[in-house]
C-alpha positions as CSV (number, residue, x, y, z in Angstrom):
1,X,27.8,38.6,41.3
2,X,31.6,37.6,40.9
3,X,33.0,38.6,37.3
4,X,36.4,37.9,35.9
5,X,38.1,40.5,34.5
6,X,37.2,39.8,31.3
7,X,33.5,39.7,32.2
8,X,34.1,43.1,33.9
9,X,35.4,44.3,30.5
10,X,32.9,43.4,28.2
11,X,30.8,44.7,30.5
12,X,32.0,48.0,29.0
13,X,32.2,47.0,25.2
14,X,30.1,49.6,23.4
15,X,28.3,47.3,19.8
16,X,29.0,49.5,17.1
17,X,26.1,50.2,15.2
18,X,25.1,51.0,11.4
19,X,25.1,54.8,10.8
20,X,21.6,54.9,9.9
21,X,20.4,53.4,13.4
22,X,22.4,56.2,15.2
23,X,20.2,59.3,14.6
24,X,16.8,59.8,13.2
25,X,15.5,56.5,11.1
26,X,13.5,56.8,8.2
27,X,11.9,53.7,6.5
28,X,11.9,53.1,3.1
29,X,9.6,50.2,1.6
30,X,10.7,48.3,-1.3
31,X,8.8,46.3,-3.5
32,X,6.5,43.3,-2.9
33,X,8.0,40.2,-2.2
34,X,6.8,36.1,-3.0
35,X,7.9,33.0,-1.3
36,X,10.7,31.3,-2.6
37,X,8.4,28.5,-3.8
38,X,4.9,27.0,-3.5
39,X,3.7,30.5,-3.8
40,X,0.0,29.3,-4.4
41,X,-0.1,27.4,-1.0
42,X,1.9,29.9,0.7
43,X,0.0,32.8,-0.1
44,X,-3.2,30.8,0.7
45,X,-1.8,29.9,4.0
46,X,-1.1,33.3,5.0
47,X,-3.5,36.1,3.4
48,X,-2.8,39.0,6.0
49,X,1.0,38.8,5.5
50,X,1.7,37.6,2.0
51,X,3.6,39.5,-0.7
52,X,4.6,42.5,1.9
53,X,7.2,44.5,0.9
54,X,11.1,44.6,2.0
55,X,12.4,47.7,3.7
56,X,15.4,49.5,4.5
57,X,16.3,52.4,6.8
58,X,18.1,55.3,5.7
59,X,19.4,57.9,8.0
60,X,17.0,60.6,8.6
61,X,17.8,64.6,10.0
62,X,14.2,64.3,11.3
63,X,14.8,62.6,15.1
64,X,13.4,59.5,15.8
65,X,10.5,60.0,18.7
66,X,7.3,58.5,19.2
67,X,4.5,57.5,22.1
68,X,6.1,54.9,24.5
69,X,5.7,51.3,23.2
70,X,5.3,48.2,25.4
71,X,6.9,45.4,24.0
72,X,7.8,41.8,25.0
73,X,10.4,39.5,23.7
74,X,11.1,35.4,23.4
75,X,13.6,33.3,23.1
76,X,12.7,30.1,21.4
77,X,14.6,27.1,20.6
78,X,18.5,26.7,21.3
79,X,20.9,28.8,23.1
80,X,23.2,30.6,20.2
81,X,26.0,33.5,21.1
82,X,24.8,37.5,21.0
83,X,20.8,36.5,22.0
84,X,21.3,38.9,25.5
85,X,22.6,41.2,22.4
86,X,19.8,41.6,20.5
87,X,17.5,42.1,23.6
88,X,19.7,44.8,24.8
89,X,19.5,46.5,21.2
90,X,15.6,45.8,21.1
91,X,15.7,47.4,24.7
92,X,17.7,50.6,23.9
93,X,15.5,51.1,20.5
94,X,12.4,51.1,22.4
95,X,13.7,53.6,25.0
96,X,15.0,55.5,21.8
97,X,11.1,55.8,20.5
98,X,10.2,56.9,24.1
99,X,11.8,56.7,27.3
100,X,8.8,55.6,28.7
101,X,8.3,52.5,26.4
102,X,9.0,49.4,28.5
103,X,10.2,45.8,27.6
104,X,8.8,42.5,29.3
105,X,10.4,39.0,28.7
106,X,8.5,35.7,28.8
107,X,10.0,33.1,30.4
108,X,12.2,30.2,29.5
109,X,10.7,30.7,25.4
110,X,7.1,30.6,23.9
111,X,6.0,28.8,26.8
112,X,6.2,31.7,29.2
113,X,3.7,33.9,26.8
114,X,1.4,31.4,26.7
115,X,1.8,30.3,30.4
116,X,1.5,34.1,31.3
117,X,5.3,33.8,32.8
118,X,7.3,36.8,32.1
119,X,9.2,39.7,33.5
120,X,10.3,43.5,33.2
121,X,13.1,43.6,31.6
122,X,14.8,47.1,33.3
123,X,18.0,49.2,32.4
124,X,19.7,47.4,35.6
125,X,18.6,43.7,34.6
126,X,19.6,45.0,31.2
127,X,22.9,46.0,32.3
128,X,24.1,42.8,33.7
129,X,23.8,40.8,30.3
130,X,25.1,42.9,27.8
131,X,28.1,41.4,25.8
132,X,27.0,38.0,27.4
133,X,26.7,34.7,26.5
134,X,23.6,32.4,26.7
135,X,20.0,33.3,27.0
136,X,19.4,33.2,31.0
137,X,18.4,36.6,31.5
138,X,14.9,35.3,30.6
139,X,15.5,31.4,29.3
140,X,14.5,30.0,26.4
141,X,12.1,26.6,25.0
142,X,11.3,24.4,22.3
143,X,7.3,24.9,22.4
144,X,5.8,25.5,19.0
145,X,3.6,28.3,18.6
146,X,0.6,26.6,15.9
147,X,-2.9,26.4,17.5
148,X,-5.3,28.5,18.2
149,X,-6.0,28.4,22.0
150,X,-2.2,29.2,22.6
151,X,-2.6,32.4,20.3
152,X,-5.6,33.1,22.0
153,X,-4.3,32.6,26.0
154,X,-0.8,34.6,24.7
155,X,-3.3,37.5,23.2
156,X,-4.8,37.3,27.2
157,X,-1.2,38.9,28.7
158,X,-0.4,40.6,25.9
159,X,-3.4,42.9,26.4
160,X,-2.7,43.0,30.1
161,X,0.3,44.1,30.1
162,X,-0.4,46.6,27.0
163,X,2.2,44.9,24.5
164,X,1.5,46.1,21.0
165,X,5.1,44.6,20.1
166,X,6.5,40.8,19.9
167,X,9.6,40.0,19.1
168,X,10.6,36.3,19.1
169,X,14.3,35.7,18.4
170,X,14.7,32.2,17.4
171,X,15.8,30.1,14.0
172,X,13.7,28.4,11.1
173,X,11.0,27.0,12.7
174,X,11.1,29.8,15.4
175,X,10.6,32.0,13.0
176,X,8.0,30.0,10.8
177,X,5.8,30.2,14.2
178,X,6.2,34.2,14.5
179,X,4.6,34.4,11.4
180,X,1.9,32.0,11.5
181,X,1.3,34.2,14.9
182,X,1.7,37.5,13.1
183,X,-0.6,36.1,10.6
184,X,-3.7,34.9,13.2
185,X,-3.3,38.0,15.1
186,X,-3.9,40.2,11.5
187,X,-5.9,38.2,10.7
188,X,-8.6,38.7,13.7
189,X,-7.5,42.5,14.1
190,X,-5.0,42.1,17.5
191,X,-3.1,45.5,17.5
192,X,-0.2,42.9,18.2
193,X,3.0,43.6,15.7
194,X,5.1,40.1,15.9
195,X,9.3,40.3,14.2
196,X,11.8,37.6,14.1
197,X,15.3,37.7,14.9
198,X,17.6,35.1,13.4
199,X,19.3,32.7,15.1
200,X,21.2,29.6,15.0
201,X,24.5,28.5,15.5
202,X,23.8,26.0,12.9
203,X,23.9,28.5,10.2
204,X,21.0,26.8,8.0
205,X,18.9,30.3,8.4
206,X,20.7,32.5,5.5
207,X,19.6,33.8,1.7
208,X,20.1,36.8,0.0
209,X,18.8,38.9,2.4
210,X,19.1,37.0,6.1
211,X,23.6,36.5,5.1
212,X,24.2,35.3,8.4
213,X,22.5,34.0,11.4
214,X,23.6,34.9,14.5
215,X,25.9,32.8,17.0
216,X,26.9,30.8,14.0
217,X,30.4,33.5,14.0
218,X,31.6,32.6,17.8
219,X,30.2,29.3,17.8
220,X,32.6,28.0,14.7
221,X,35.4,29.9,16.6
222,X,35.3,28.3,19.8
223,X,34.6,24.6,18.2
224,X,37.8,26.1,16.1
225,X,39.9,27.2,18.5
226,X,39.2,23.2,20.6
227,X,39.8,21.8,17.2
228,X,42.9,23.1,16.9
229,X,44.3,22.3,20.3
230,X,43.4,18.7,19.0
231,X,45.8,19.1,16.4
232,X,48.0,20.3,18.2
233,X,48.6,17.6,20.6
234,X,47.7,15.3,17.4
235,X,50.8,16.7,16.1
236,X,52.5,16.5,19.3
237,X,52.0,12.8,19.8
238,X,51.7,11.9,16.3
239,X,49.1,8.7,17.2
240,X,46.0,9.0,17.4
241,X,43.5,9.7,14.4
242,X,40.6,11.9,15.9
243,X,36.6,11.9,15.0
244,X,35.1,14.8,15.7
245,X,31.4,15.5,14.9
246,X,30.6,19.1,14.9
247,X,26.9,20.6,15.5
248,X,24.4,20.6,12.8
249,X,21.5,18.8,12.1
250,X,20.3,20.0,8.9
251,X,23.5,21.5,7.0
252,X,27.0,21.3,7.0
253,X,27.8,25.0,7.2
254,X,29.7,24.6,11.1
255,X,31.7,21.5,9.8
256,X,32.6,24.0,6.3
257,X,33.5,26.9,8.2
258,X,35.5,24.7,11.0
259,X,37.6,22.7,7.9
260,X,38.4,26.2,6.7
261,X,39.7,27.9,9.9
262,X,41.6,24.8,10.8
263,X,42.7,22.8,7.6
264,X,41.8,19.4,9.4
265,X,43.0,16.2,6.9
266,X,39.3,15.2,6.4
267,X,36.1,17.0,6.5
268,X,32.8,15.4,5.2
269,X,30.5,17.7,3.7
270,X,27.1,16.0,4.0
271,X,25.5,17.6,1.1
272,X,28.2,16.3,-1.1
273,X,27.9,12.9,-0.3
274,X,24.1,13.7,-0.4
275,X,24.6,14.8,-4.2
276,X,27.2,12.2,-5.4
277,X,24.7,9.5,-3.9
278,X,27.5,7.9,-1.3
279,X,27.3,5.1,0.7
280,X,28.0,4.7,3.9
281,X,30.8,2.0,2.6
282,X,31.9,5.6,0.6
283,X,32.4,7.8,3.0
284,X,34.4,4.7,5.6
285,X,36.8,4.0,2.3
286,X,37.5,7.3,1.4
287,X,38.4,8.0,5.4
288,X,40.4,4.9,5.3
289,X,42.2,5.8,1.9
290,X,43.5,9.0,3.8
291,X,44.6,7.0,6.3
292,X,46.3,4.7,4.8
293,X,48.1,7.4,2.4
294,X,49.6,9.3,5.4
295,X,50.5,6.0,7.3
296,X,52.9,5.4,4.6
297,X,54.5,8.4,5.0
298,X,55.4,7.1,8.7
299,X,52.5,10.1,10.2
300,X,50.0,7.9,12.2
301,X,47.6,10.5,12.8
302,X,45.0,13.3,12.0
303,X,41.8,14.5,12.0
304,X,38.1,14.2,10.8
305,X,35.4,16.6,10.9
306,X,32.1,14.9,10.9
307,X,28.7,16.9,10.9
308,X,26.2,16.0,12.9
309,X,23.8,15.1,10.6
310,X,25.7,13.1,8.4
311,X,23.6,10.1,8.4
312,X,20.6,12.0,7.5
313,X,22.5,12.7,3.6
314,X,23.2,9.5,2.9
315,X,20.4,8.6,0.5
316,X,19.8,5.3,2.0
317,X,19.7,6.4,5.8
318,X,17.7,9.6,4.5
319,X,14.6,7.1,3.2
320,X,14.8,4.7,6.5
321,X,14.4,8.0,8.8
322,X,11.8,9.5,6.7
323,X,9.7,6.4,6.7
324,X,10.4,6.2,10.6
325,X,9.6,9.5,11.2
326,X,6.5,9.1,9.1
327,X,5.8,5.8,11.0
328,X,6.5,7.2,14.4
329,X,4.5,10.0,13.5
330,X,1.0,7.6,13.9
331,X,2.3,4.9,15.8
332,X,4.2,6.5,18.8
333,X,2.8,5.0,21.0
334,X,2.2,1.7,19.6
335,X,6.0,1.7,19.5
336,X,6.5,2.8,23.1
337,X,4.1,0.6,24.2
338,X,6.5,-2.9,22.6
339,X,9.0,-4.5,25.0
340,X,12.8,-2.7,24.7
341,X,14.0,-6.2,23.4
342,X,11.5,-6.7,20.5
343,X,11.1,-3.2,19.2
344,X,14.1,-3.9,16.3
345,X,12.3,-6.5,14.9
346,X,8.4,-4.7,15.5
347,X,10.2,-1.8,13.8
348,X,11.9,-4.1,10.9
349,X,8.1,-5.5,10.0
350,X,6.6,-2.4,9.5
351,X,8.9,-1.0,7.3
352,X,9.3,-1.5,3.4
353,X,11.5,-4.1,2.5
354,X,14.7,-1.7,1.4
355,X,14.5,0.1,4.5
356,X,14.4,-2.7,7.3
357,X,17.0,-4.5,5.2
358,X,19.4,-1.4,6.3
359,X,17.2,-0.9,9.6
360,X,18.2,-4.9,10.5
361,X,22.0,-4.2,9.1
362,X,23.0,-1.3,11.6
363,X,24.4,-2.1,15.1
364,X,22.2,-2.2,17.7
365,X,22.6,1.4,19.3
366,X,22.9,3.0,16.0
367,X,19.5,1.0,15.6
368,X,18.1,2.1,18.5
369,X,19.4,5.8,18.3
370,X,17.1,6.1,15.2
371,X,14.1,5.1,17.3
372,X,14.7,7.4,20.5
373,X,11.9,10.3,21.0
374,X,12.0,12.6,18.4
375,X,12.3,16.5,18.5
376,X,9.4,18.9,18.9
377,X,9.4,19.0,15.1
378,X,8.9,15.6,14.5
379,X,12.5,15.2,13.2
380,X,15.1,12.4,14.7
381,X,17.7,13.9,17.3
382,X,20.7,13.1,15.2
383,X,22.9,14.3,18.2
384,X,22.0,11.6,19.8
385,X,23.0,9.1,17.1
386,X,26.7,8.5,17.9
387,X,28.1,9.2,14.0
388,X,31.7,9.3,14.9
389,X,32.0,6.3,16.7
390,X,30.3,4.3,14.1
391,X,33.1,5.8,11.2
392,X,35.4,5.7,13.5
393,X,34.8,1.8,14.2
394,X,33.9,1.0,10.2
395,X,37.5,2.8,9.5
396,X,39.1,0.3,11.9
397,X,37.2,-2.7,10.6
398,X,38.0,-1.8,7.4
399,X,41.6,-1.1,7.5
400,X,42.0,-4.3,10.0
401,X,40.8,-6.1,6.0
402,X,43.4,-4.3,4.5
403,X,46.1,-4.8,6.4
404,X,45.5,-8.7,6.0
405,X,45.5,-8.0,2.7
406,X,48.5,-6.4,2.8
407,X,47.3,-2.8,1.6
408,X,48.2,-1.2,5.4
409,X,50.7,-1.3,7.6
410,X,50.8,1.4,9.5
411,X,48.7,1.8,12.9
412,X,45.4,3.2,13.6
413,X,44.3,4.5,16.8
414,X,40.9,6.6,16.5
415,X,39.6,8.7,19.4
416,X,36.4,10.4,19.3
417,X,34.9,13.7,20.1
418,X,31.1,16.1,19.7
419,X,31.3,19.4,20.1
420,X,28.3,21.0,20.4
421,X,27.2,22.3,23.5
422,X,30.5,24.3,24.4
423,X,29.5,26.6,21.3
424,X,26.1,27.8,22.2
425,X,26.4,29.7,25.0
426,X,30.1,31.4,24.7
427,X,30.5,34.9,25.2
428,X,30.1,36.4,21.9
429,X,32.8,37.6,19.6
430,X,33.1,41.4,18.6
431,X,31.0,40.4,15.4
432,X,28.4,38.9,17.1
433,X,27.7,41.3,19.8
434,X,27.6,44.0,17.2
435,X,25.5,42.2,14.8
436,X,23.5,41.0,17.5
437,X,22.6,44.3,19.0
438,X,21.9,45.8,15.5
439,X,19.2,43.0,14.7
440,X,17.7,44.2,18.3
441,X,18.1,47.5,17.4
442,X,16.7,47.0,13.8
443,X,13.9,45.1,15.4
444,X,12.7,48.4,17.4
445,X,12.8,50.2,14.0
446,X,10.2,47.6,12.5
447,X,8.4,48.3,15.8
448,X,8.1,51.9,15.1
449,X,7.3,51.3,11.4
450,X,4.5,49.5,12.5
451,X,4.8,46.6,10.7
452,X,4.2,42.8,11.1
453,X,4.9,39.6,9.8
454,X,8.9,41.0,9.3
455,X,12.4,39.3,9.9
456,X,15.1,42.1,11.3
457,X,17.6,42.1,8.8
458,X,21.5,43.2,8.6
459,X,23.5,43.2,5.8
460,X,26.7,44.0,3.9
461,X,28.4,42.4,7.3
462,X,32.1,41.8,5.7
463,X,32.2,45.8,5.8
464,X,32.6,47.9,8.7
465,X,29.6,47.7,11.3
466,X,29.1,51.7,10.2
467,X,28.5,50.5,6.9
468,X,26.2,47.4,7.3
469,X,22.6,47.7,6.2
470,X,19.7,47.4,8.3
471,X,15.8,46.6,7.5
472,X,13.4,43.9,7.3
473,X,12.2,41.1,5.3
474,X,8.7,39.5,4.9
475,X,9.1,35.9,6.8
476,X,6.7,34.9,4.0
477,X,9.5,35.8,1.2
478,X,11.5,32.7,2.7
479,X,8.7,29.8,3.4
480,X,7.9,26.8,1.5
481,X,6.3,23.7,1.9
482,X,7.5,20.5,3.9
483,X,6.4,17.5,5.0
484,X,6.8,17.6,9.1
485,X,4.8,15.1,11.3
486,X,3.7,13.3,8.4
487,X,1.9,16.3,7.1
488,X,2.5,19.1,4.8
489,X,3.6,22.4,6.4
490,X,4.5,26.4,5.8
491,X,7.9,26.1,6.7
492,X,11.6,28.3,6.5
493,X,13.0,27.1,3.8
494,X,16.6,25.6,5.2
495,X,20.1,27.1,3.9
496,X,22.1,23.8,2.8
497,X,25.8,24.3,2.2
498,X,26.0,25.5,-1.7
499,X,28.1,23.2,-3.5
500,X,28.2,26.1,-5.8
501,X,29.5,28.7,-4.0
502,X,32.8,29.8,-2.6
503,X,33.3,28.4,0.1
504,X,33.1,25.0,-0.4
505,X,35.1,25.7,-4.0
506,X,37.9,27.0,-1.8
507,X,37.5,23.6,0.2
508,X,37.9,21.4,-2.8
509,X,40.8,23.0,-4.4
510,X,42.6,23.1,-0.5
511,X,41.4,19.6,0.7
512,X,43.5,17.0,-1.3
513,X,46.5,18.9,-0.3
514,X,45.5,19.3,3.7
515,X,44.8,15.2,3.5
516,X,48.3,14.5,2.6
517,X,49.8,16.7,4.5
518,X,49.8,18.3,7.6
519,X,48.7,21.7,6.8
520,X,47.1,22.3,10.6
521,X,46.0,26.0,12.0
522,X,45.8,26.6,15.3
523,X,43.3,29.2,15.6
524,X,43.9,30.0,19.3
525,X,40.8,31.4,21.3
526,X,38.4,34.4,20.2
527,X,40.4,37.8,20.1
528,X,38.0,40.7,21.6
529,X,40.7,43.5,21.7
530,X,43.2,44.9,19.4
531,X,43.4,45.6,15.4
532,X,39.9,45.1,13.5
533,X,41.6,42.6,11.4
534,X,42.9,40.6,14.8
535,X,39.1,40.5,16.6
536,X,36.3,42.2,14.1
537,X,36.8,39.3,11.5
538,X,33.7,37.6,10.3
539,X,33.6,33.5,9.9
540,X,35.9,32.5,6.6
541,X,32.4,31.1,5.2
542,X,30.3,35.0,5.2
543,X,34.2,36.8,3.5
544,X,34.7,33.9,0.9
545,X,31.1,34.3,-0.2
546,X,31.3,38.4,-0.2
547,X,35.0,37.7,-1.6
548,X,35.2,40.1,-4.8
């Protein structure tokens, strides 16, 4: 295989790890844990694996040996920066317990286990993905892990092959499955020991004790460092006014993190609007109102940070694609089966009368966006619904009122943008390969504990790597209950940007000033060599919130 040079070089970058991983490991068990609501159902849901408690490693003078361990590993879901990372650090933990433990990888995510597709993962296949991005030394998929027969036919190779160890590295409901499958397999007596790992660039998988998921660091700096090469030429040319939606379905945290690394003039933070009960009409006028303001200063341009799932916050859109989830949930294929013309108005009837009253007001492909095949979690793919060319077009109308009225005179020329895919799969930054390869190597330490039913945890991250803290915490501790597919389900309870916290109170004191002027940064691409300051930074979002 060709490298570049810089592929050659991170070839060689060594993850610096937290001192208790380094020698001998010894565990030390907390005390018992609950979910962080609907503890009744929870608990009833999951008897085997309920209440555990959390744990920490300390370093120990006693060396860490033990008989060789098979183990196997997934990756499930989306692609996020550091995953090779964590395999590699599960990898070199295993062959720390015994050099004769060996590590197979299912293919192409949960699929391959229960498919019986996998591979050995060895020191030279290893070797070639370390300090990479993307997840294609094994692939990864979307299947959900939740009946029986695909628990049972995974149990089949699992045997086989001798793996008393799963790992699946993945983000909420990635994670939710691992423990409903570390749950069955306890429950039946499977010597089968199944962690999570988490990931997601999204940044929606974080509490007290997960602070950061991983990818979520180089993702915001690449979309970052595009963002400000935007601004750049948008200073440059000084007219054009760009719309850029940033990844995130579920939270805001990438378009909060992006608006603080690059001081864009407007970033909409969708659980504000979600909280002061906007509009859609809101959110266009307030757009328009910064527009306006900087067009009479002669400055015909800017930017706009949009997150993806905008649309889902408003309260308005939020009811219309619950019901049609709901709906779509027990009519699929009803609704598939009505002519492409007619299904606006089939969908308009069977609606209540609030909802297809917005349904019918929407433009037809923002209409017919809401209607495309939803995810494998029964949620609407709001990546697909084009949010920044609908502001970008309500702006224009809007201002096109205004300057008839005689309220704008300047000129408005929008272009539009979605970042998303360039982010997932980048080669991680200095904190992600180090973070990365401490959850893998924190995951090999819950292996050897012998526990199950446990998220690999690393925390105090804003310090040096030597100093972070490594354990694990009960997935249990961080379920609730949610309606999904029309039915009530265990579920990861999501991380929504806190309106609370630092972050976004550093945003609102900053963003009135960075809307009338132009306060760009120009982040320039990741740094992976050079001062600790200069490339070892985490995001601005994980040091505001461990700010003293």
């Amino acid at each position: 295989m060709i490298k570049s040079a810089l592929q050659q070089a991170r070839s060689k970058y060594s993850p610096k790890l937290p001192k208790a991983l380094e020698g001998g490991v010894k565990t030390v068990f907390g005390a018992a844990t609950q979910s962080v609501s609907d503890q009744e159902a929870i608990a009833k849901l999951f008897p085997n694996t309920y209440g555990l408690p959390k744990l920490t490693f300390e370093a120990s003078s006693e060396a860490t040996s033990g008989t060789p361990i098979n183990g196997g590993v997934i990756l499930s879901g989306g692609q996020a920066p550091g995953g090779h990372n964590v395999i590699a650090g599960l990898f070199d933990g295993l062959k720390k317990i015994h050099p004769d433990s060996r590590l197979y990888g299912f293919l192409m995510g949960p699929d391959g286990l229960v498919q019986h597709n996998y591979i050995e993962l060895t020191a030279d296949i290893i070797d070639e993905y370390r300090n990479t991005g993307g997840f294609d030394i094994i692939g990864s998929g979307r299947t959900k892990l939740e009946e029986t027969a695909q628990f049972d036919k995974g149990l089949e190779i699992l045997k086989k092959l001798d793996i008393r160890a799963l790992v699946i590295i993945g983000g909420d409901d990635s994670n939710t499955n691992a423990a409903v499958l570390a749950e069955y397999y306890k429950s039946i007596g499977a010597p089968v020991q199944v962690i999570g790992c988490p990931k997601t660039i999204d940044g929606d998988l974080k509490n007290e004790q997960i602070e950061t998921s991983f990818g979520f660091d180089t993702a915001t700096k690449v979309y970052a460092e595009v963002i400000g090469n935007i601004q750049r030429d948008c200073n440059s040319a000084r007219k054009y006014w760009h719309f850029i939606k940033l990844m995130g379905r579920s939270a805001s945290h990438i378009a909060l993190e992006c608006a603080l690394q690059v001081q864009p003039n407007v970033a909409i933070i969708s659980e504000e609007v979600e909280a002061k009960n906007l509009t859609l009409d809101d959110v266009v006028t307030y757009i328009a109102e910064v527009v306006a303001a900087r067009a009479a200063k002669g400055e015909n341009f800017g930017t706009v940070l949009i997150p993806e799932g905008l649309i889902e916050f408003i309260p308005a859109f939020k009811a219309l694609i619950a019901e049609l989830n709901d709906y779509l949930a027990h009519h699929e294929a009803e609704f598939r089966a009505v002519p492409a013309d007619e299904q606006r108005a089939y969908v308009a009837e069977h609606l209540s009368a609030a909802n297809s009253a917005l349904y019918a007001s929407l433009p037809a492909t923002v209409a017919r966006q809401l209607t495309l095949d939803r995810d494998p979690h029964g949620n609407v793919q709001v990546s697909l619904i084009e949010t920044e060319k609908l502001l970008a077009e309500m702006v224009a109308t809007k201002l096109a009122a205004w300057k008839e009225e005689g309220r704008f005179t300047g000129k408005f020329s929008p272009l539009t943008h979605f970042f998303g895919y360039e982010g997932r799969c980048a080669m991680p930054s200095n904190f992600d390969a180090d973070y990365c390869y401490a959850l893998g190597r924190t995951a090999a330490c819950l292996i050897a504990s012998g526990v199950t039913g446990y998220m690999s945890s690393v925390q105090n991250l804003t310090a040096p790597a030597t100093e972070w803290i490594a354990g694990g915490i009960p997935t249990t501790m961080m379920m609730n209950m949610e309606r999904r597919h029309g039915e009530m389900k265990p579920v990861i309870q999501k991380a929504l940007v806190d309106l609370q916290g630092k972050p976004f109170a550093y945003f609102v004191a900053n963003r009135a000033e960075w809307a009338k002027d132009t306060c760009f940064i120009y982040p320039g691409p990741i740094q992976f060599y050079g001062e600790p300051e200069l490339c070892d930074q985490p995001s601005r979002t994980l040091s505001l919130e461990q700010a003293k």
